[in-house]
Backbone as CSV, one residue per row, in Angstrom:
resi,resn,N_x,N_y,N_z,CA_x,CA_y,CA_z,C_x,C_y,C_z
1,UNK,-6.474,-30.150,-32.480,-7.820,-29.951,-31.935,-7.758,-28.937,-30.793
2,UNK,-8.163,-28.070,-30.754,-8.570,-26.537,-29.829,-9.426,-27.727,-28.489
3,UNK,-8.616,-27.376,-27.404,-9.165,-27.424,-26.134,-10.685,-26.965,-25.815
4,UNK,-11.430,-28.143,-24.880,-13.009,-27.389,-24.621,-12.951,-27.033,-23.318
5,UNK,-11.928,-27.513,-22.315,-11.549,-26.998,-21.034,-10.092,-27.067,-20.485
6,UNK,-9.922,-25.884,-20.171,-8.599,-25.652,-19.566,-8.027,-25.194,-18.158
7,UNK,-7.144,-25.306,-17.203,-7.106,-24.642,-16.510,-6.231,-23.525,-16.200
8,UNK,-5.923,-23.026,-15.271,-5.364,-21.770,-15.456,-4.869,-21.139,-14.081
9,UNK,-3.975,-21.212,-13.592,-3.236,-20.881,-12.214,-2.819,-19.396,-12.386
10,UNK,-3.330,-19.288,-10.972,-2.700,-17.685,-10.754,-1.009,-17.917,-10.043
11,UNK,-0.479,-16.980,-9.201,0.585,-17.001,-8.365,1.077,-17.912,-8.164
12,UNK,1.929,-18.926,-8.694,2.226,-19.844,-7.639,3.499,-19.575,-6.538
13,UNK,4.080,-18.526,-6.388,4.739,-17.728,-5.224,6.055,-19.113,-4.278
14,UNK,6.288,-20.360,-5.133,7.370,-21.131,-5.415,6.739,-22.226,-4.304
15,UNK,5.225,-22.049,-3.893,4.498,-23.581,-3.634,4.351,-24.694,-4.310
16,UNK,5.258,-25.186,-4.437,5.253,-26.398,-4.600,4.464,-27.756,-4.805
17,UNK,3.462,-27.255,-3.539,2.975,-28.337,-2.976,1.282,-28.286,-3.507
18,UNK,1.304,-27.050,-3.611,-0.060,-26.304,-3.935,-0.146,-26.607,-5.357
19,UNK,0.704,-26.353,-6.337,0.998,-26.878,-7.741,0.878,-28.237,-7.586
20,UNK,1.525,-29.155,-7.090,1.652,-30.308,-7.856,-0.093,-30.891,-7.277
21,UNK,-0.717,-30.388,-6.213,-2.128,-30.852,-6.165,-2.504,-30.096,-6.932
22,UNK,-2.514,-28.943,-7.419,-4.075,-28.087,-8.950,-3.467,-29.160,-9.771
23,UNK,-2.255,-29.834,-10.045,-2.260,-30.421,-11.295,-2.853,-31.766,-11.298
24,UNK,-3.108,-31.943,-10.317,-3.544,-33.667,-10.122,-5.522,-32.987,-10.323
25,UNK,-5.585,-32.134,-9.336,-7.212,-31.766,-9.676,-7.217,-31.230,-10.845
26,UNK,-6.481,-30.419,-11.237,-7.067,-30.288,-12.773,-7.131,-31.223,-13.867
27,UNK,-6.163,-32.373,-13.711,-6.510,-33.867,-14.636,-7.973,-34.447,-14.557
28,UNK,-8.119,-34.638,-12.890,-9.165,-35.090,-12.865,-10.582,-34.228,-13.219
29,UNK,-9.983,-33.154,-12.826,-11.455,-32.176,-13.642,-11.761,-32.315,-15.252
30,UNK,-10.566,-32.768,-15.939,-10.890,-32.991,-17.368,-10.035,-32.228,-18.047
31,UNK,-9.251,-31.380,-17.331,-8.692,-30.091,-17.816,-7.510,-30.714,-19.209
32,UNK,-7.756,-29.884,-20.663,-7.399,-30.402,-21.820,-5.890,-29.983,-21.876
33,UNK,-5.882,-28.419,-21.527,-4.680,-27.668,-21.109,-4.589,-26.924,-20.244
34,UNK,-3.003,-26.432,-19.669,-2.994,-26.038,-18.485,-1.967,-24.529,-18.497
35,UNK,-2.418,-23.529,-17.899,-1.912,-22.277,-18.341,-1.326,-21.584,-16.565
36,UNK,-0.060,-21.272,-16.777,-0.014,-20.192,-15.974,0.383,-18.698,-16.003
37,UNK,-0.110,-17.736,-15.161,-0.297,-16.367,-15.217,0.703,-15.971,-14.859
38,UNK,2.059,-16.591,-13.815,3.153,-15.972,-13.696,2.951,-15.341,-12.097
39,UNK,4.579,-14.910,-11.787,4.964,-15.271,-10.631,5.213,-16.375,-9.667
40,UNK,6.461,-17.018,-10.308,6.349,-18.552,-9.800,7.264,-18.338,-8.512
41,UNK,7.831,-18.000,-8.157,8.618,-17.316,-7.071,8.315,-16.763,-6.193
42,UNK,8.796,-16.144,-5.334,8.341,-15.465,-3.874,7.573,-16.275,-2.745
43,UNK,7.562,-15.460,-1.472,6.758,-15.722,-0.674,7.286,-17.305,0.092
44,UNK,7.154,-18.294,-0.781,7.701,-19.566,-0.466,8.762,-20.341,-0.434
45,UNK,8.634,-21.527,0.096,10.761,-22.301,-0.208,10.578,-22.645,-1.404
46,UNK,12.178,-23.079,-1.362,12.888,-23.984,-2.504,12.206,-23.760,-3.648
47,UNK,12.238,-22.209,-4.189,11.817,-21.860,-6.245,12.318,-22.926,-6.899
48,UNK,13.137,-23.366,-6.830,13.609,-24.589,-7.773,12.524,-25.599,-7.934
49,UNK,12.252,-26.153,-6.887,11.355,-27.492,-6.707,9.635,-26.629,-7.421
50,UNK,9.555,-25.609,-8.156,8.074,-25.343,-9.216,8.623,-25.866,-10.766
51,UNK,9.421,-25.756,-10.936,9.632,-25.524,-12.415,9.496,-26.704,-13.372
52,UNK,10.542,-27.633,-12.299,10.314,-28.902,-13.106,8.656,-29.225,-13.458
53,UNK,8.067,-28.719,-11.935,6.592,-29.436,-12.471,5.874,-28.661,-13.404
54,UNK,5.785,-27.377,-13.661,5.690,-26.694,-15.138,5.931,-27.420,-15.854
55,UNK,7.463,-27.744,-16.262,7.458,-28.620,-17.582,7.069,-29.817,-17.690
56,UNK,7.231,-30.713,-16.432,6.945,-32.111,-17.053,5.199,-32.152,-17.148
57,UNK,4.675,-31.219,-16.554,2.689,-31.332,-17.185,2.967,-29.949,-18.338
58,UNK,3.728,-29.247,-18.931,3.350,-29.058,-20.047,2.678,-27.512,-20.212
59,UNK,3.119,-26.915,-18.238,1.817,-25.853,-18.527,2.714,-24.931,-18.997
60,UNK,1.414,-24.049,-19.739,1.628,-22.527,-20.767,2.005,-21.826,-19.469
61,UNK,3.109,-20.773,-19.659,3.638,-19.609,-18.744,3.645,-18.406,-19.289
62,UNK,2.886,-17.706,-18.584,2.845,-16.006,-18.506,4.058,-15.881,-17.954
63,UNK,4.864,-14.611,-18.362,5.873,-13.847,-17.634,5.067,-13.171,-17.111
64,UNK,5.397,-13.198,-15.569,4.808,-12.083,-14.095,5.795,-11.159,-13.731
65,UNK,5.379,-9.911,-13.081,6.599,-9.250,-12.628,8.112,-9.756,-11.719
66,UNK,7.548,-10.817,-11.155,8.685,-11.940,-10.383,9.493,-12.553,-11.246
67,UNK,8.800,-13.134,-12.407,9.642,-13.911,-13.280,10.622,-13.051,-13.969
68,UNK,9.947,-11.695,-14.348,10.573,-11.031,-14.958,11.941,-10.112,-14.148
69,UNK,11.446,-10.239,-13.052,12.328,-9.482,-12.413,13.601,-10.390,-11.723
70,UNK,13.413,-11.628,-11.705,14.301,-12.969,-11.550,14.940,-13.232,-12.870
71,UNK,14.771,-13.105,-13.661,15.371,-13.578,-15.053,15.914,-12.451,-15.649
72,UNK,15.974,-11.258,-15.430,17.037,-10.361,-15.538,17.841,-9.630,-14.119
73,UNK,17.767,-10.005,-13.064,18.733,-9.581,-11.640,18.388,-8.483,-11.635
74,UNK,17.351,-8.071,-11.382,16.764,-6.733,-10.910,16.876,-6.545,-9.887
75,UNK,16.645,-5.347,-8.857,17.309,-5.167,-7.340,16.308,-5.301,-6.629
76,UNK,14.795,-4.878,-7.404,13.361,-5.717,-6.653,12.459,-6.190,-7.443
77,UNK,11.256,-6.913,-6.882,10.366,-7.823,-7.536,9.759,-6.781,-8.820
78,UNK,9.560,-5.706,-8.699,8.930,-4.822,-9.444,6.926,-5.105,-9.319
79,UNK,6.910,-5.188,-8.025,5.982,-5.803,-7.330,4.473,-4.194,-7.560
80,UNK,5.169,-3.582,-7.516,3.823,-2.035,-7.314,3.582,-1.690,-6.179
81,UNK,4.605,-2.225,-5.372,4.154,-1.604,-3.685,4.643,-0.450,-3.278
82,UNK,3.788,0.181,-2.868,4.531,1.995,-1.915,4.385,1.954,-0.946
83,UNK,3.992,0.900,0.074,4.234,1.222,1.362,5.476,0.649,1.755
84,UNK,5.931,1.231,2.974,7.238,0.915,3.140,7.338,-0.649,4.346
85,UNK,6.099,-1.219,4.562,6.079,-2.159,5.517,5.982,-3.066,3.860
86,UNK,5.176,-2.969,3.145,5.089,-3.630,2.431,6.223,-4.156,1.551
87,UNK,6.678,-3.484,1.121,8.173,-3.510,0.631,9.248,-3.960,1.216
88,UNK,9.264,-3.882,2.711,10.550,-4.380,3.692,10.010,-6.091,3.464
89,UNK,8.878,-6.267,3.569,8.354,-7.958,3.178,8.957,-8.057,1.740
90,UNK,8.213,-7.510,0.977,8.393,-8.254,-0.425,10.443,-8.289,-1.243
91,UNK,11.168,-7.174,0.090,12.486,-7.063,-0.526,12.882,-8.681,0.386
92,UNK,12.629,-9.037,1.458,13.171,-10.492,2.011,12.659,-11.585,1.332
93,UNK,11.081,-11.386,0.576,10.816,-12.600,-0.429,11.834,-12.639,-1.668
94,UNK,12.034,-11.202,-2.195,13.027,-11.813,-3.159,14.100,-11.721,-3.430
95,UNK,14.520,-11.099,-2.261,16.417,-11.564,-2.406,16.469,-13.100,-1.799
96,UNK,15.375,-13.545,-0.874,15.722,-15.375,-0.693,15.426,-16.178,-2.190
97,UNK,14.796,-15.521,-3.069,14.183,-16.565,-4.018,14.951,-15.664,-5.514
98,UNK,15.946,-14.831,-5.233,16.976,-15.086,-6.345,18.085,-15.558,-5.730
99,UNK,18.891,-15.506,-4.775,19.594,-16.243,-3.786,19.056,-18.173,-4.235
100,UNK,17.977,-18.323,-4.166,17.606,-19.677,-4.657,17.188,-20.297,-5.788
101,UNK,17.152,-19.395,-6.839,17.138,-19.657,-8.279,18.043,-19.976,-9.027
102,UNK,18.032,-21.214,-9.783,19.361,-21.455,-10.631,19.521,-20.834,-11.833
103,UNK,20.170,-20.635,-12.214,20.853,-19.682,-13.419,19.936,-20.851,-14.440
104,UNK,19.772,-21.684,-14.389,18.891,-22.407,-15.910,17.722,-21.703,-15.808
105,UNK,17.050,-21.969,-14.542,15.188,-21.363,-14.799,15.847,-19.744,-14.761
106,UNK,16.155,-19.020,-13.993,16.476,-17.413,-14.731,16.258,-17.659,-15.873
107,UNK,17.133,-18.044,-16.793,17.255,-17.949,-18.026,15.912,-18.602,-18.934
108,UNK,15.594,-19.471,-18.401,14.112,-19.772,-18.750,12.645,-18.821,-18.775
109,UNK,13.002,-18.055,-17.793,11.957,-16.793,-17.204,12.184,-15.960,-18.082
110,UNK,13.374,-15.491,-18.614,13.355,-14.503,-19.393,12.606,-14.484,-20.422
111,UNK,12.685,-15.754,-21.132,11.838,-15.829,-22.566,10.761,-15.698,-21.998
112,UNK,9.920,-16.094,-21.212,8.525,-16.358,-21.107,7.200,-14.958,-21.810
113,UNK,6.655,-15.418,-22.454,5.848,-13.957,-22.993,5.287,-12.989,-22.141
114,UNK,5.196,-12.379,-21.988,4.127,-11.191,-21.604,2.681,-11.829,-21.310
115,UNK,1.956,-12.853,-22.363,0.567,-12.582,-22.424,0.664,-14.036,-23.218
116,UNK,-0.349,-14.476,-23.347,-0.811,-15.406,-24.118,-2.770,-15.523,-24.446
117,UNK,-2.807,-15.959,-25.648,-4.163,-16.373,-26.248,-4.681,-17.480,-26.770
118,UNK,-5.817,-17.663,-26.518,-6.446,-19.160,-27.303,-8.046,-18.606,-27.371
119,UNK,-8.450,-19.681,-28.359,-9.697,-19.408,-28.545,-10.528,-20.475,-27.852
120,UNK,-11.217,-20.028,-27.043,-12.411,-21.569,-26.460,-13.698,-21.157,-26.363
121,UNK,-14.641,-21.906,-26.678,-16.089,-21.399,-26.662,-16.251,-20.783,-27.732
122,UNK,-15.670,-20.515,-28.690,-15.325,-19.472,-29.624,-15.336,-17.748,-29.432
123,UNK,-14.843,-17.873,-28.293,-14.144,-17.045,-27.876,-13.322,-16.107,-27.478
124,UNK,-12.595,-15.424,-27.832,-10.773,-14.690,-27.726,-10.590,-15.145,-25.880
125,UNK,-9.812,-15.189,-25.321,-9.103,-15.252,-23.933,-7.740,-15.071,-24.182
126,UNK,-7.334,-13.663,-23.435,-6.179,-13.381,-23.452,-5.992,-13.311,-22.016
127,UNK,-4.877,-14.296,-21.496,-4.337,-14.298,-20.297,-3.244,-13.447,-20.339
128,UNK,-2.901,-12.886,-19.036,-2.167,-11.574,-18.629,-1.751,-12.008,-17.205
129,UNK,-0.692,-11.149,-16.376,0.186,-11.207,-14.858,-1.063,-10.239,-14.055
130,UNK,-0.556,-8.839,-14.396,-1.667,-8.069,-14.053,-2.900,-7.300,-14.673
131,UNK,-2.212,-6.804,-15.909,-3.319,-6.618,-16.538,-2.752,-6.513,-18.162
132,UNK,-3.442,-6.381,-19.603,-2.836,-6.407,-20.904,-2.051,-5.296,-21.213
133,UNK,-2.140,-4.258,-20.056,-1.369,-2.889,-20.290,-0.088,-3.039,-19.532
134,UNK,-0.137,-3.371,-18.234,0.821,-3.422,-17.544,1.200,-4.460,-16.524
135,UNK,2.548,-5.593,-16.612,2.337,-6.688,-15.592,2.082,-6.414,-14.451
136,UNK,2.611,-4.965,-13.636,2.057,-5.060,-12.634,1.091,-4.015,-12.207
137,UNK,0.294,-4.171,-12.957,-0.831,-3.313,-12.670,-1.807,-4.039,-11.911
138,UNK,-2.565,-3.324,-10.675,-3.143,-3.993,-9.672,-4.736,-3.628,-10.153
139,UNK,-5.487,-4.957,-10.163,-7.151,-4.785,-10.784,-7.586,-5.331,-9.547
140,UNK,-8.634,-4.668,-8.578,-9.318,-4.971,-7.537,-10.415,-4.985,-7.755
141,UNK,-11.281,-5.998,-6.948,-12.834,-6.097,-7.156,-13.469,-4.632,-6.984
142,UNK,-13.096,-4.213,-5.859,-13.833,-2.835,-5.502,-13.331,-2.327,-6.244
143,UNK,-12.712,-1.209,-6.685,-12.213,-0.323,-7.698,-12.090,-0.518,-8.683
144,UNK,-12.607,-1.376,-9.610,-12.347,-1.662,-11.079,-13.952,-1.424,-11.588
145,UNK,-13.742,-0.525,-12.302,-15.209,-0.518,-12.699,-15.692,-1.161,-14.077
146,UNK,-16.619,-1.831,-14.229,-17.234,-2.620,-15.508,-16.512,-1.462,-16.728
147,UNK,-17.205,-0.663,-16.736,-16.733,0.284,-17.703,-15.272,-0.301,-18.308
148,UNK,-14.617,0.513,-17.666,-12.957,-0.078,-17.674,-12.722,-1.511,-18.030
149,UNK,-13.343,-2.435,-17.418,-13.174,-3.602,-17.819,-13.748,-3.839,-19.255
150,UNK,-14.931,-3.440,-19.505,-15.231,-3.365,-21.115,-14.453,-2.383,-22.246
151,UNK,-13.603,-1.489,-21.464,-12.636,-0.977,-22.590,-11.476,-1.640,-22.764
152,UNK,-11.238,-2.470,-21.435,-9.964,-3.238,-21.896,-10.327,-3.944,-22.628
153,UNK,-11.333,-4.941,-22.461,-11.497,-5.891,-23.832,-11.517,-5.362,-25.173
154,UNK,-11.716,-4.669,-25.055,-12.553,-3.698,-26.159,-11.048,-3.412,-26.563
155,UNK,-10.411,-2.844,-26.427,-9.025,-2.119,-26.807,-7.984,-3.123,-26.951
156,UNK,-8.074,-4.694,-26.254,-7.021,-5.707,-26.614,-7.873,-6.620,-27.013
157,UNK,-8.861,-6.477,-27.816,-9.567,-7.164,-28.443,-9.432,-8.422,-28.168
158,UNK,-10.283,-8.935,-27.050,-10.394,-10.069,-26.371,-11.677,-9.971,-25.780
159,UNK,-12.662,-11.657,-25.698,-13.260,-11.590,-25.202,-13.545,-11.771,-23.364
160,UNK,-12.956,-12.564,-23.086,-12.159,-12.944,-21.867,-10.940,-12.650,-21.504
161,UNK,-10.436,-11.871,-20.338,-9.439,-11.284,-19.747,-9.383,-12.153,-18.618
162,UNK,-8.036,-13.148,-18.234,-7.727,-13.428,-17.318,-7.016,-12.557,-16.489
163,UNK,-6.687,-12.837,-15.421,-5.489,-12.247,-14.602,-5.230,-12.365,-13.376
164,UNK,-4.125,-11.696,-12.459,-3.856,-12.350,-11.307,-2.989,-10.921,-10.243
165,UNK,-2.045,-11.768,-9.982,-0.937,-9.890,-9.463,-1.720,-10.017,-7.854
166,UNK,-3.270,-9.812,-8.113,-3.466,-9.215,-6.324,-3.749,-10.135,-5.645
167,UNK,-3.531,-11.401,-5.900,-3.669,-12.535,-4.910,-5.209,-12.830,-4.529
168,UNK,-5.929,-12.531,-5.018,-7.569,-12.403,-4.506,-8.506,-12.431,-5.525
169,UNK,-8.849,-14.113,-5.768,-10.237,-13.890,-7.059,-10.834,-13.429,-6.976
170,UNK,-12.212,-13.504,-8.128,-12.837,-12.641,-8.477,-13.481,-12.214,-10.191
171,UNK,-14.775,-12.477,-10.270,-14.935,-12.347,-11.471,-16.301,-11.493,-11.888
172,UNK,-16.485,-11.042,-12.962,-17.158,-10.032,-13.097,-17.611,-10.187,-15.030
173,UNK,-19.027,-10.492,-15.234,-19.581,-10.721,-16.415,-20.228,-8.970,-16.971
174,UNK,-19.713,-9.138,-18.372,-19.694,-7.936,-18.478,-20.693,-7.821,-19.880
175,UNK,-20.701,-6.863,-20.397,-21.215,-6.216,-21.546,-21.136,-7.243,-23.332
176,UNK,-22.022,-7.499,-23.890,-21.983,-9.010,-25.158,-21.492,-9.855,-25.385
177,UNK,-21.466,-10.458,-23.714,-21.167,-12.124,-23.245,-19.446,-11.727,-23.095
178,UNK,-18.871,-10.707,-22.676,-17.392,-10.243,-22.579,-17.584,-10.952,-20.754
179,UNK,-15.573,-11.229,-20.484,-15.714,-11.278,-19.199,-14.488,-10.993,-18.629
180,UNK,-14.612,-10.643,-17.510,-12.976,-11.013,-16.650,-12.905,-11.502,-15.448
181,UNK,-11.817,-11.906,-15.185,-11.501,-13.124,-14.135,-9.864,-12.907,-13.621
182,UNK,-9.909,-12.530,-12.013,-8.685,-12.762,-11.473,-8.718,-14.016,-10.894
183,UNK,-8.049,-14.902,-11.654,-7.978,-16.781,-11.292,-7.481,-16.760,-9.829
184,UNK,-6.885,-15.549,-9.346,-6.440,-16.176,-7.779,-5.185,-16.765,-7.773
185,UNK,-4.374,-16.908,-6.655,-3.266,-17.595,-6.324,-2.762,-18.840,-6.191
186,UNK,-2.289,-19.320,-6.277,-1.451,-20.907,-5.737,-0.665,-20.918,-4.295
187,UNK,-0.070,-19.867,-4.310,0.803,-19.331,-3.694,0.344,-19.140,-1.767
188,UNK,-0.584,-18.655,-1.786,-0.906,-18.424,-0.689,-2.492,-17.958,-0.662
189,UNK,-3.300,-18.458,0.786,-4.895,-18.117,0.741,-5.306,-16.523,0.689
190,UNK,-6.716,-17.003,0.259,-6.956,-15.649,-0.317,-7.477,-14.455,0.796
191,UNK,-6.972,-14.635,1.762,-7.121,-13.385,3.179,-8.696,-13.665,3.321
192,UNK,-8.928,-15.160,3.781,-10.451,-15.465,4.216,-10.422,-16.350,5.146
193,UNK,-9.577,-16.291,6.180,-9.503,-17.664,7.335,-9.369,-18.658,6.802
194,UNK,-9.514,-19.253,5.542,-9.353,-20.542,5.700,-8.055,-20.834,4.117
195,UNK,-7.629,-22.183,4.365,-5.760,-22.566,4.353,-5.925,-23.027,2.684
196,UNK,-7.096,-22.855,2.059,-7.198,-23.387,0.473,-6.815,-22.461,-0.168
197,UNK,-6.747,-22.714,-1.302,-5.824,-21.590,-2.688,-6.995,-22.294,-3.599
198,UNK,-6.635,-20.948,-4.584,-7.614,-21.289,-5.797,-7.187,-21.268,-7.415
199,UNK,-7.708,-21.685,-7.926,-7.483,-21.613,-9.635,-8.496,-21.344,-10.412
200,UNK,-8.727,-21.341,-11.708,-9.884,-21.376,-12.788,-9.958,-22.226,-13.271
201,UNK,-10.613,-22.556,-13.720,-11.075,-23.992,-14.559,-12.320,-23.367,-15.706
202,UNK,-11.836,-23.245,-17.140,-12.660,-22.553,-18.292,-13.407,-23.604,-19.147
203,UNK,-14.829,-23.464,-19.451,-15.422,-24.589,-20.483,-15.964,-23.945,-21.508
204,UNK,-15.868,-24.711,-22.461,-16.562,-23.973,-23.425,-18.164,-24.224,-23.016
205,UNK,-18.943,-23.144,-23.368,-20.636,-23.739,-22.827,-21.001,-24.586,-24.615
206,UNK,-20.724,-25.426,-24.146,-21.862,-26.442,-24.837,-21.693,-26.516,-25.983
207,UNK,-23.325,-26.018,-26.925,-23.156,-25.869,-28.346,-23.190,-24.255,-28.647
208,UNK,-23.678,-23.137,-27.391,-23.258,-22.182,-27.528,-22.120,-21.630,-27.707
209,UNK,-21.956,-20.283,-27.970,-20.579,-19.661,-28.013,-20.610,-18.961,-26.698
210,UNK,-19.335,-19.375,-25.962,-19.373,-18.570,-24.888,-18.274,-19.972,-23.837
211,UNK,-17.973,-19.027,-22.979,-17.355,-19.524,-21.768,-17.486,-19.923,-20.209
212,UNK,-17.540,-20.648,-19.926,-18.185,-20.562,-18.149,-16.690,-21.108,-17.833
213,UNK,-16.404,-19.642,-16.358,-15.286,-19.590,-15.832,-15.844,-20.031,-14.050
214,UNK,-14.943,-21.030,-13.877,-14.852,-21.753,-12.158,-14.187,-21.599,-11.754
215,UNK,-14.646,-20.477,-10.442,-12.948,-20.995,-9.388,-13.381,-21.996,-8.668
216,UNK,-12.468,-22.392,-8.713,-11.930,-24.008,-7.896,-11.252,-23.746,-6.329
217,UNK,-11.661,-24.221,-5.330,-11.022,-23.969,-4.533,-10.437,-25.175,-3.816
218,UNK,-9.219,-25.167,-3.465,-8.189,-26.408,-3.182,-7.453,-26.629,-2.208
219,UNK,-7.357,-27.961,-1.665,-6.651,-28.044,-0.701,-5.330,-28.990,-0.682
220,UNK,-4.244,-28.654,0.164,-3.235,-28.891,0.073,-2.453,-29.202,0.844
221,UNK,-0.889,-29.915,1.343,-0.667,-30.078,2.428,0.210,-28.687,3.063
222,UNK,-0.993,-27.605,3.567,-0.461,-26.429,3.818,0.673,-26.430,4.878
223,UNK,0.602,-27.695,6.145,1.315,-27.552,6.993,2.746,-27.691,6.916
224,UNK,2.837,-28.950,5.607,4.187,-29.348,5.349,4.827,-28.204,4.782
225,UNK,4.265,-27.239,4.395,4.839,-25.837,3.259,5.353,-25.356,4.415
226,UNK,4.698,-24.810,5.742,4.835,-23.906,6.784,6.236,-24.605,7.437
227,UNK,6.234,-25.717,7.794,7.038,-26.719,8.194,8.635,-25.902,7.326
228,UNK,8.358,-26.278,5.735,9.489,-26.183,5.325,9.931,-24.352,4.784
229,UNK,8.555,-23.851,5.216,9.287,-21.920,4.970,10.072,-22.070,6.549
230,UNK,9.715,-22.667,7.584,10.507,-22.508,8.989,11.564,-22.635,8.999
231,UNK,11.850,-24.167,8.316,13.126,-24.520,8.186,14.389,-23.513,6.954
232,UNK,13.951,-22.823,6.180,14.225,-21.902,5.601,14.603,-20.738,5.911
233,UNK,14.398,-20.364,7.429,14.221,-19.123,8.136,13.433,-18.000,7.413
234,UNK,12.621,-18.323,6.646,11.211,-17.067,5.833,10.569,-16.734,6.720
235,UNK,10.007,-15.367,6.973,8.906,-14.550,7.917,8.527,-15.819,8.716
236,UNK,8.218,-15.152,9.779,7.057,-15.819,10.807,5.665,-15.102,10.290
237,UNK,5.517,-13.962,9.624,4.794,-13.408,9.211,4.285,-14.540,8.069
238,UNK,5.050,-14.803,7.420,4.545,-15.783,6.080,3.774,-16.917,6.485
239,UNK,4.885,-17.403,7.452,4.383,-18.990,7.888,3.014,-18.782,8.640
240,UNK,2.611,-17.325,9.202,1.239,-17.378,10.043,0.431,-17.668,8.613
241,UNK,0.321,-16.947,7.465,-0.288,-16.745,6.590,-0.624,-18.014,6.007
242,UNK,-0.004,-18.934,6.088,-0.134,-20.356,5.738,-1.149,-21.420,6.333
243,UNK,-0.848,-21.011,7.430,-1.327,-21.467,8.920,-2.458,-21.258,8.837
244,UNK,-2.844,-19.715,8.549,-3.990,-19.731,9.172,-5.423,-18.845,8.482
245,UNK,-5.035,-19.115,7.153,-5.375,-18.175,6.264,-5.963,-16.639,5.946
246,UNK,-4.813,-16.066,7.201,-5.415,-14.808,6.637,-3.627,-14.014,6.317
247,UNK,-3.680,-12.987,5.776,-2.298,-12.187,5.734,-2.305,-11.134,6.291
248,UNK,-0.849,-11.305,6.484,-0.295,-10.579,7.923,0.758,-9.218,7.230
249,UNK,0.893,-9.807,5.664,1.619,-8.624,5.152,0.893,-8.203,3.715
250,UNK,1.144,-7.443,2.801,1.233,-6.909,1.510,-0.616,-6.140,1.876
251,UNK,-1.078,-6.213,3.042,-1.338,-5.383,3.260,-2.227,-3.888,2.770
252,UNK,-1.048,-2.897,3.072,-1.697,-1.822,2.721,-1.410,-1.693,1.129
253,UNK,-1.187,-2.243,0.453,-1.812,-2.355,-1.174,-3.268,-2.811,-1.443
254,UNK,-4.045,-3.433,-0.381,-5.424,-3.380,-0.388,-6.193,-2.403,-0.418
255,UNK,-7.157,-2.126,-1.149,-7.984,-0.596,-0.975,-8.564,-1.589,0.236
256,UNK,-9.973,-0.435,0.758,-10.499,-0.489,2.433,-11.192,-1.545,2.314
257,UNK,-12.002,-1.840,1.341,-13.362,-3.145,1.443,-12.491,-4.094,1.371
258,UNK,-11.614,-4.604,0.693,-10.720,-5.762,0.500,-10.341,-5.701,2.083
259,UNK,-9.853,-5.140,2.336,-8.562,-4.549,3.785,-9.798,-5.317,4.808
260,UNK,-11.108,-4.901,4.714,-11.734,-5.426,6.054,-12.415,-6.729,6.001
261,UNK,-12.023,-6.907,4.854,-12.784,-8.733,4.731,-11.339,-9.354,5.843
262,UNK,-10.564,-9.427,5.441,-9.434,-9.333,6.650,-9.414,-9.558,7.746
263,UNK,-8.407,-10.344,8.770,-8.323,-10.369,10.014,-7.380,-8.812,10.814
264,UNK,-6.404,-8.670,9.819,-5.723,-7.407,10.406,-5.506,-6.276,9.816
C-alpha cells in the first residue's frame, strides 16, 4: 500500500538529538514513511550516535555531498564553498566527523543513492541533496527563479522536487499543480533567532490529485547538543549557532536578501 503521508528531513549535520525528536513528531503526526535528503554528518558531535537511529525507524536515505564525501575519504566535504572563511569552518567540520566515523557507516554511505522517488497524491516526488542535476548545487529562495524550477521538473520528470544543501526552507508552488520544497535542516536553525529546526511533512490532498507540503517546525534539547559540541572541542562559532539561532559561519555562500534576514 503507497503511503498518504510522509516525512522527510533535510541535514541532519550528526544531531542526534534533533533526529531522534522529528522521529517521535513525525509518528505522532501520522507520518506512513520517513525519508532523508542526506548529509548526516558535519557541524555536530558523535556522527556515530545518527545512524543507528536511521535504521532502527527505517528512514529512506539520500546520498548528500557529506555522505558522499565520508564514504569514499575525500580530502573535503565537497560542500560548494569559495570563500575562504567559509571553508576554514567547513574543513574543521569534516576532518572531526571522518576522524569520528566508523568504517561500517562509511561503507554504508557509499551505497546510498543519489535521489529517490515515490508517488503520493498521485503525484511523481523526486527527492534530491541539492538539486536532480547536481548534489551540491545550491537552490536559494531569492535567486531561483519559477522558470527554472518548472524546467527542472519538467526535464526530471517529476512533479514535486524536494531538496536541501542550503540549510534554509522554503517552498514555492509552481506551474500545473508542479512544486518545490527545500525541507530545511535537522542539523542546525535556520539563521532566524530562534533554536528550532525544521522538516516536511507531505499529504496526499484528499480525493484530489495533488500534494500539500508542511514545514514543521521543532523543538529540541538544543542545549544538551551545545553542552556536548563543547565537550568535543567543535567551534565556539558552532556552539553560538545552537545557542542562539542565528549563524556565525557558512555565511558568505548566502546571496544578500538571505545574508540580511541574519544577525551577522
Amino acid at each position: 500500500m503507497r503511503p498518504e503521508r510522509v516525512a522527510v528531513f533535510g541535514g541532519i549535520y550528526s544531531n542526534h538529538l534533533a533526529l531522534e525528536a522529528a522521529l517521535e513528531d513525525a509518528g505522532a503526526r501520522g507520518a506512513q514513511a520517513l525519508y532523508c535528503l542526506g548529509d548526516l554528518g558535519g557541524f555536530g558531535p558523535h556522527p556515530d550516535r545518527v545512524f543507528p537511529l536511521l535504521r532502527e525507524a527505517d528512514v529512506k536515505v539520500v546520498q548528500g555531498n557529506y555522505d558522499h564525501a565520508i564514504g569514499q575519504g575525500l580530502a573535503d566535504c565537497q560542500c560548494g564553498y569559495t570563500d575562504p572563511r567559509d571553508n576554514h569552518f567547513a574543513r574543521i567540520s569534516y576532518e572531526y566527523t571522518l576522524r569520528n566515523t566508523s568504517d561500517r557507516w562509511r561503507s554504508w554511505m557509499r551505497e546510498l543513492p543519489p535521489e529517490r522517488r515515490i508517488l503520493l497524491g498521485g503525484k511523481r516526488v523526486l527527492m534530491c541533496h541539492g538539486s536532480p542535476r547536481r548534489t551540491n548545487e545550491f537552490l536559494w529562495e531569492s535567486t531561483t527563479s519559477s522558470d527554472f524550477l518548472d524546467w527542472l521538473t519538467r526535464e526530471y520528470e517529476a512533479d514535486v522536487i524536494l531538496a536541501t544543501h542550503t540549510g534554509l526552507y522554503w517552498r514555492r508552488e509552481l506551474q500545473g499543480g508542479r512544486a518545490f520544497a527545500n525541507v530545511g535542516v535537522l542539523g542546525r536553525p535556520a539563521n532566524d533567532g530562534r533554536t528550532e529546526v525544521e522538516y516536511a511533512l507531505l499529504s496526499a490532498s484528499g480525493d484530489r490529485p495533488g500534494v500539500d507540503v508542511e514545514i514543521v517546525s521543532l523543538g529540541y534539547d538544543h542545549e544538551r547538543l551545545a553542552r556536548e559540541m563543547q565537550d568535543e572541542d567543535l567551534p565556539a562559532e558552532f556552539v553560538e549557532t545552537i545557542l542562539t539561532g542565528w549563524w556565525t559561519t557558512c555565511l558568505e555562500a548566502l546571496p544578500a536578501k538571505e545574508r540580511r534576514r541574519g544577525r551577522h
